[in-house]
C-alpha positions as CSV (number, residue, x, y, z in Angstrom):
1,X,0.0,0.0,0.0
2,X,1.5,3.1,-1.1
3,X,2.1,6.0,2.1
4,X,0.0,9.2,2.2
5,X,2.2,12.4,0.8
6,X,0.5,15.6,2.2
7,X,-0.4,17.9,0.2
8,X,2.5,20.8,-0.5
9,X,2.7,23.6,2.2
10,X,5.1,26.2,1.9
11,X,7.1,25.2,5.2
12,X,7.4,21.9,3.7
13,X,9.1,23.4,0.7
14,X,11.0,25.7,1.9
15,X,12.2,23.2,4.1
16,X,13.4,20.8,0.8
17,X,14.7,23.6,-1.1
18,X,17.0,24.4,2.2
19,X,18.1,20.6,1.9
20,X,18.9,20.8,-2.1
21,X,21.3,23.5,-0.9
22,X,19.2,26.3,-1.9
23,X,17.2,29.3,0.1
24,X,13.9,30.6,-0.8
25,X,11.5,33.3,0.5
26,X,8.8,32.3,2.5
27,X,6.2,34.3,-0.2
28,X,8.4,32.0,-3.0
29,X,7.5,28.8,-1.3
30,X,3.6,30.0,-0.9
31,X,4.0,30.1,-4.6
32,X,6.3,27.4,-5.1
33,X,3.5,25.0,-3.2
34,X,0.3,26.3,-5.3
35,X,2.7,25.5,-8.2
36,X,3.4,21.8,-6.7
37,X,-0.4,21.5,-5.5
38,X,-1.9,22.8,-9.2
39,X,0.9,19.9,-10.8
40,X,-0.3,17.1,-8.7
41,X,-3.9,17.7,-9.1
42,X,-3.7,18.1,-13.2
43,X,-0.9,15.1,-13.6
44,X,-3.5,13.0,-12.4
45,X,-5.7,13.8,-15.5
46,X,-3.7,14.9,-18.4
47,X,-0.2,13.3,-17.3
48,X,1.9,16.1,-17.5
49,X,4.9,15.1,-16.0
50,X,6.9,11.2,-14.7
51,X,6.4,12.1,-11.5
52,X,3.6,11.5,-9.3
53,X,4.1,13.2,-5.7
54,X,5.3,16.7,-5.3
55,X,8.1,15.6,-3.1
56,X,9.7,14.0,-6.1
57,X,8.5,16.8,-8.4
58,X,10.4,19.1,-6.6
59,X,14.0,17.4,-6.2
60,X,13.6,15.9,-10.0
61,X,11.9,18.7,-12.1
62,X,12.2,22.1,-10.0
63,X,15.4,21.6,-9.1
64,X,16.8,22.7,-12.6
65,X,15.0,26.1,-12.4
66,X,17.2,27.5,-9.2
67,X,20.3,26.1,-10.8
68,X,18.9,28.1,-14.3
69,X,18.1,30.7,-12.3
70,X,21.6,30.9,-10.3
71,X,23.5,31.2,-14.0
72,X,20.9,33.8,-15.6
73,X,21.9,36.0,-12.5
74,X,25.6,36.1,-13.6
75,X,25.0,36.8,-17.2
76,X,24.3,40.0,-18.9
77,X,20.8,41.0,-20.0
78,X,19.2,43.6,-21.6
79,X,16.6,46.3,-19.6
80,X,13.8,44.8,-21.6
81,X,14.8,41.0,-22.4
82,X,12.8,39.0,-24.2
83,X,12.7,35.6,-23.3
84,X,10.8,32.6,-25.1
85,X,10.6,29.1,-23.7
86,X,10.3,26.5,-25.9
87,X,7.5,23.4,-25.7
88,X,6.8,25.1,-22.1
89,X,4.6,21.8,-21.6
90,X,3.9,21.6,-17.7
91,X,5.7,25.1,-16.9
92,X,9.2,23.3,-16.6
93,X,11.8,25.1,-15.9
94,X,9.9,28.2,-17.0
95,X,7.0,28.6,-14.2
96,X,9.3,27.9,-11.5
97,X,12.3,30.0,-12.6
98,X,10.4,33.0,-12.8
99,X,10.2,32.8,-9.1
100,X,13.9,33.0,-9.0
101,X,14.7,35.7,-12.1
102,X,12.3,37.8,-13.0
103,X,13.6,39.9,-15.7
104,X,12.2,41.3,-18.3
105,X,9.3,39.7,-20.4
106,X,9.0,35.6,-20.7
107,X,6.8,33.7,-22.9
108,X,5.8,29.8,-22.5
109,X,5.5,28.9,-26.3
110,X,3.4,25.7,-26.4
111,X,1.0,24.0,-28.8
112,X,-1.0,21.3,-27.0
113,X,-4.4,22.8,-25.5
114,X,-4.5,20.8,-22.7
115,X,-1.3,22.0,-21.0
116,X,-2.1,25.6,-22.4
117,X,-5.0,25.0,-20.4
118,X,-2.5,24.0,-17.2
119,X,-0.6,27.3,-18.0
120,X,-3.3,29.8,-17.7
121,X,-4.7,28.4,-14.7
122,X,-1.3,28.2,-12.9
123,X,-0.3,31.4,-14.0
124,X,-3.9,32.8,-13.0
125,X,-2.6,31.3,-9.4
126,X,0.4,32.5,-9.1
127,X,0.6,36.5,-10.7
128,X,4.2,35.8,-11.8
129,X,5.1,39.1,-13.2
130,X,6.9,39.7,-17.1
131,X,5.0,35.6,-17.7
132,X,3.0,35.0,-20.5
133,X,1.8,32.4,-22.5
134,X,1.6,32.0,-26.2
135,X,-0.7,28.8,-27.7
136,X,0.7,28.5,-31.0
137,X,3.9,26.9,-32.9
138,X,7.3,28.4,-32.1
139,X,8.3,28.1,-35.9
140,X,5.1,31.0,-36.1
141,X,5.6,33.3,-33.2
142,X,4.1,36.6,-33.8
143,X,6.5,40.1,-34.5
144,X,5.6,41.0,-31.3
145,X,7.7,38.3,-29.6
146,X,10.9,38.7,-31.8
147,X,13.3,39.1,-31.5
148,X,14.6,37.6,-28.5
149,X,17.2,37.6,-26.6
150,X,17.1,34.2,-25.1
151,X,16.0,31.3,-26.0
152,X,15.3,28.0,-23.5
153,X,15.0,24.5,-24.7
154,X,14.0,21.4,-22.9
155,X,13.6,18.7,-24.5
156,X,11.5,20.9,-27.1
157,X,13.7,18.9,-30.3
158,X,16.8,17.6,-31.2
159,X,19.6,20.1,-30.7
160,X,20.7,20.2,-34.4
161,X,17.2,20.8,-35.7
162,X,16.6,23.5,-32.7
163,X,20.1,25.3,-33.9
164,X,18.2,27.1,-37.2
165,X,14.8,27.2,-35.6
166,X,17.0,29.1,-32.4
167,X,18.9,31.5,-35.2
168,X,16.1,32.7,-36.8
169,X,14.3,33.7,-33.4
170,X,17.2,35.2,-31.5
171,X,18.8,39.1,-31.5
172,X,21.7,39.1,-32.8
173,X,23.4,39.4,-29.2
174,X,20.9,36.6,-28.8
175,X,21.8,33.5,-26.2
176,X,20.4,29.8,-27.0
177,X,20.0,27.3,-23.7
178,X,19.6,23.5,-23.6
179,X,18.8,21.6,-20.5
180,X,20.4,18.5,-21.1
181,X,21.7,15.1,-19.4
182,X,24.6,15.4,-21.0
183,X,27.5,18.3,-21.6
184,X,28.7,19.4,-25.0
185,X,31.5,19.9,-27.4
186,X,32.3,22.9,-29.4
187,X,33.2,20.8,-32.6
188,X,29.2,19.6,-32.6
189,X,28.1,22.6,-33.4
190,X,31.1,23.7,-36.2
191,X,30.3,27.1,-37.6
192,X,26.7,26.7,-36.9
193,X,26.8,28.2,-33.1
194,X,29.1,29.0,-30.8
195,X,29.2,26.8,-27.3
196,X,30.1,29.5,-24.8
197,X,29.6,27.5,-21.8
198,X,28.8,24.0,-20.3
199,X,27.3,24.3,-16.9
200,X,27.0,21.0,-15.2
201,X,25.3,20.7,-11.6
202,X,24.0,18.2,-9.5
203,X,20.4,16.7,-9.4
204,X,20.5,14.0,-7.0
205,X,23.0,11.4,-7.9
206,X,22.5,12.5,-11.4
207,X,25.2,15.2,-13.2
208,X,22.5,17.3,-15.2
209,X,24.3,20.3,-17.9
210,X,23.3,23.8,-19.4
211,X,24.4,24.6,-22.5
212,X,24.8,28.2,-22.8
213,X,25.4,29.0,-27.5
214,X,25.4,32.2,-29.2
215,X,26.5,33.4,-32.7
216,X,24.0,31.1,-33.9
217,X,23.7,30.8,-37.7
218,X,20.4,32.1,-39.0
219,X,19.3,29.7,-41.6
């Protein structure tokens, strides 16, 4: 028989985050737990995530959006960035992250209704500020979203078919990052990006990496 988790509540979360190694606001872990409660309750119906209980939510998915956070913090940004997150699916990292860096103006791109449907009510929730949703394809963004000056991918596509799709969304001055299991060479990308950084930190056991391009070529 499988044990009772409790339902999220923001000691309890600050609490974990504090054990990842992290610190969070007690009005970030109100929001943090409406974000973990609003997860639980739709994964049960649309399956939006592997997960099942927050706890494991939280140490498996969340987890990358302070570590995203923590390197968006040391790099330069434009006043008004515009940010676009790709296949924003269940709000991962995007949702979360804009508890921890909030600036300028973010946009979860994604194309299935139902978890456009999950975005709108969690964002209705939670009042992050600069967070918007866009229902739609990211290969038809409107002018209004372009062009950015970062672009996140998680699992959205295979790198080397996100590299033109990334080019022809970005500024100029534009930055592209993966979330990815494994790190990165510069000679994977030839002349069609340039691999600025590999970030690696620690999920668990497991060594997860951020890979940080610019200079990408604008097929």
């Amino acid at each position: 028989m499988t044990a009772h988790t409790p339902p999220p509540d923001p000691p309890a979360v600050q609490a974990m985050v504090r054990e990842s190694g992290y610190e969070i606001s007690e009005v970030q872990a109100e929001l943090l737990a409406v974000y973990l409660r609003l997860l639980e309750q739709w994964n049960t119906r649309i399956n939006l995530v592997g997960p099942r209980k927050w706890p494991q939510m939280l140490s498996q998915l969340v987890a990358d959006s302070w570590h995203l956070a923590a390197l968006l913090q040391e790099l330069q940004w434009p006043h008004q960035c515009q940010s676009l997150d790709l296949g924003a699916g269940a709000g991962l990292p995007g949702i979360p992250l804009r508890l921890f860096w909030t600036h300028g103006r973010y946009t979860l791109v994604e194309i299935r209704q139902k978890r456009v449907a999950f975005l709108h009510n969690a964002l209705a929730q939670m009042e992050l500020p600069g967070t918007a949703i866009h229902h739609g394809r990211a290969e038809e963004l409107p002018e209004t979203l372009l062009p950015a000056h970062l672009v996140l991918s998680r699992a959205f596509m295979p790198w080397h078919q996100l590299l033109p799709l990334a080019g022809s969304l970005l500024d100029k001055t534009g930055r592209l990052i993966i979330l990815s299991n494994t790190p990165a060479r510069q000679e994977m990308f030839a002349e069609r990006a340039r691999l600025v950084q590999v970030r690696p930190y620690q999920i668990g056991d497991q060594t997860r990496y951020f890979w940080v391009l610019d200079r990408l070529a604008r097929v």
